[in-house]
N, C-alpha and C positions, 0 to 999 in steps of 0.2 A: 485455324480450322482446316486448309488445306491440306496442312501438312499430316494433322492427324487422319482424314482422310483417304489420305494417301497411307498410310503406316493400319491403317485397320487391316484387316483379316476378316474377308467375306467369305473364307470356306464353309463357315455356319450357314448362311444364307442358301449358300449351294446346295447343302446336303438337307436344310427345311424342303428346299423345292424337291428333291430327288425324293424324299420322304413325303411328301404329300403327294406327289405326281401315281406313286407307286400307291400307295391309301387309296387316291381317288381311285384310281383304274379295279385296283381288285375290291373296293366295295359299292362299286358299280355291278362289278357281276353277281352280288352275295345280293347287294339290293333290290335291284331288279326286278327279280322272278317273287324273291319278299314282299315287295315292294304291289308286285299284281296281285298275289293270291290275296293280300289282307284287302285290298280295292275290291276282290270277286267275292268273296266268299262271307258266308252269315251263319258261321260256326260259332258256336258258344263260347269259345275260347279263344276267339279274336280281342276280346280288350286285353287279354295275360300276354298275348304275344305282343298286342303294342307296348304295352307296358313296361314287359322285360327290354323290348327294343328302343324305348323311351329311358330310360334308365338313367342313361351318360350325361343325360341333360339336368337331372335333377343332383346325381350324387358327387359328392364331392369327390375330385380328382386325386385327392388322395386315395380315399376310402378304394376306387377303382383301380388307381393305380397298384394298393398294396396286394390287395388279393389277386388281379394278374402277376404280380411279384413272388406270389406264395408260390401262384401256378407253376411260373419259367421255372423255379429251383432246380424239380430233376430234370428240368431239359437244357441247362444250360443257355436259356435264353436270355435273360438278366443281361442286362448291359452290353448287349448287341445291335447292330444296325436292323438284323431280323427281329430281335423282339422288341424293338421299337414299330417294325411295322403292323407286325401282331395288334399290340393295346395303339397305336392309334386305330386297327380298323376297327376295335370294340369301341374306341371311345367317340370317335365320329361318326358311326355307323346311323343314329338316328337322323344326322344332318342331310345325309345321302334317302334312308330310307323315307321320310316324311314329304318331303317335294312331291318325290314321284307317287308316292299314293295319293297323296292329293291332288298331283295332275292325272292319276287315273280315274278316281273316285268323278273329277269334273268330267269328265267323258261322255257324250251322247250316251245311253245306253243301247239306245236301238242301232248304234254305228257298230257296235259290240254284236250284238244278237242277228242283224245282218253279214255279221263277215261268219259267225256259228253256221248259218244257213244255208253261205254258200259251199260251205265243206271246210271249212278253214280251223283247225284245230287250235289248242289256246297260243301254243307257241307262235305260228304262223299269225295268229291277229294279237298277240305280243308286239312282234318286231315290226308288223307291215301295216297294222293297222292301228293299235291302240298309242305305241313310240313316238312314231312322226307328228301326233295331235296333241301332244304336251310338253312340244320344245321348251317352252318358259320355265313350265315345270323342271324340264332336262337339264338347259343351262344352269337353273338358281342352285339344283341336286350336286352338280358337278361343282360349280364353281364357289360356295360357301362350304361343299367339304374340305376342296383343295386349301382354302383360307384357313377354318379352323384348324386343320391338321398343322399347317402352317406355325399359329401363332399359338400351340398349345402348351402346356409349360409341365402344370401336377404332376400327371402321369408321365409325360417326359421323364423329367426330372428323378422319378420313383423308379423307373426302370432303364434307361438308359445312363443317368446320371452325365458326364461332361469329360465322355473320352475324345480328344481332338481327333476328325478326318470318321470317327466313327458314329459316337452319338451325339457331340457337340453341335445344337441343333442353334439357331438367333436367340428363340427367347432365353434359352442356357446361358448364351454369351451375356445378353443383357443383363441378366441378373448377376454374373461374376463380376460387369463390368461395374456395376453400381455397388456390390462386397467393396470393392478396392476403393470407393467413391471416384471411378473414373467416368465420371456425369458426362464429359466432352461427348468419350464414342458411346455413351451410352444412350445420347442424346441423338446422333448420329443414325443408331443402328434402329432407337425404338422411330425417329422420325421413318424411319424410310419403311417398317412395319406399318404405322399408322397411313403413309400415303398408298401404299397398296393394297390395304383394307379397304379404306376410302375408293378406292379404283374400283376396285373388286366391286361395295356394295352400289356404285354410280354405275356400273357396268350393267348390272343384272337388274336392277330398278329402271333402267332406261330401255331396256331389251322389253323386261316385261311389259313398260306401259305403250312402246310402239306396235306389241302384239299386239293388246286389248287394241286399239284404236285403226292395226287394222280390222281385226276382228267385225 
């Protein structure tokens, strides 16, 4: 077991985290202002937009992967490290966006309509006022995209497919390693997936319930 340990190749793991670090951060900023207007607003065409934006959760990661696939063609994105970033930020995009409206949506509303009154435009009671009151919200938003993106595989697989150092992301490696029946490191690479999930979701269920309790 050692020795196999020793002889794996964790440059997929590297390049999963560099890939989801990079996901999270840019759809954070796509989410965000998304993320407040559907919280604000009682337009008629708020359930289309969650919907469309709800989407990656319901459809099959093929079915998404392939028509971003159609998309890349003339731009040469297809099996690059950037169009892998591309279709993770469509495909995670609702893990990020649903958090934080729902920690907007929880919001005092009179905390809202006081920061309007005192001159404070939406952006200013955005980031100073509405932000800082749904950390739970912010942490679970952040850290379940960075995860998913992480352990995503369909769409990987569809548009990046398993160029070493480029798009050969963990879950790619595992499933090559399991083709060849090499169970050992397969066993290896999915254990240490499953223990950082497990992190991940003891991490953000323990944050949130010491919120509520101070609350």
């Amino acid at each position: 077991m050692l020795e196999t340990l020793g002889s794996l190749d964790f440059a997929p793991f590297l390049l999963s985290f560099k890939l989801a670090t990079i996901t999270t951060l840019i759809l954070f900023l796509i989410a965000l202002p998304m993320a407040w207007y559907l919280s604000q607003t009682q337009s008629r065409f708020k359930p289309i937009i969650e919907s469309i934006t709800a989407l990656p959760i319901v459809l099959p990661p093929s079915v998404l992967g392939f028509y971003i696939l159609i998309a890349f063609t003339p731009f040469d994105l297809a099996f690059s490290f950037e169009g892998l970033v591309i279709a993770s930020c469509f495909y995670s995009l609702p893990f990020m966006v649903q958090p934080l409206q729902g920690g907007f949506e929880g919001l005092n509303r009179q905390m809202i309509e006081a920061s309007y009154l005192a001159g404070k435009n939406q952006l200013i009671t955005l980031l100073r006022v509405a932000l800082p009151n749904i950390k739970p919200a912010l942490l679970t938003a952040l850290i379940i995209t960075f995860a998913h993106t992480v352990g995503e595989f369909g769409v990987v697989l569809m548009i990046g497919g398993s160029i070493p150092q480029e798009t050969k992301v963990a879950s790619i490696a595992i499933y090559e390693m399991v083709e060849v029946m090499d169970y050992q490191s397969a066993h290896i690479y999915s254990g240490i997936m499953l223990l950082m999930s497990f992190m991940v979701l003891l991490g953000v269920y323990t944050f949130n319930r010491q919120s509520r309790i101070k609350i």
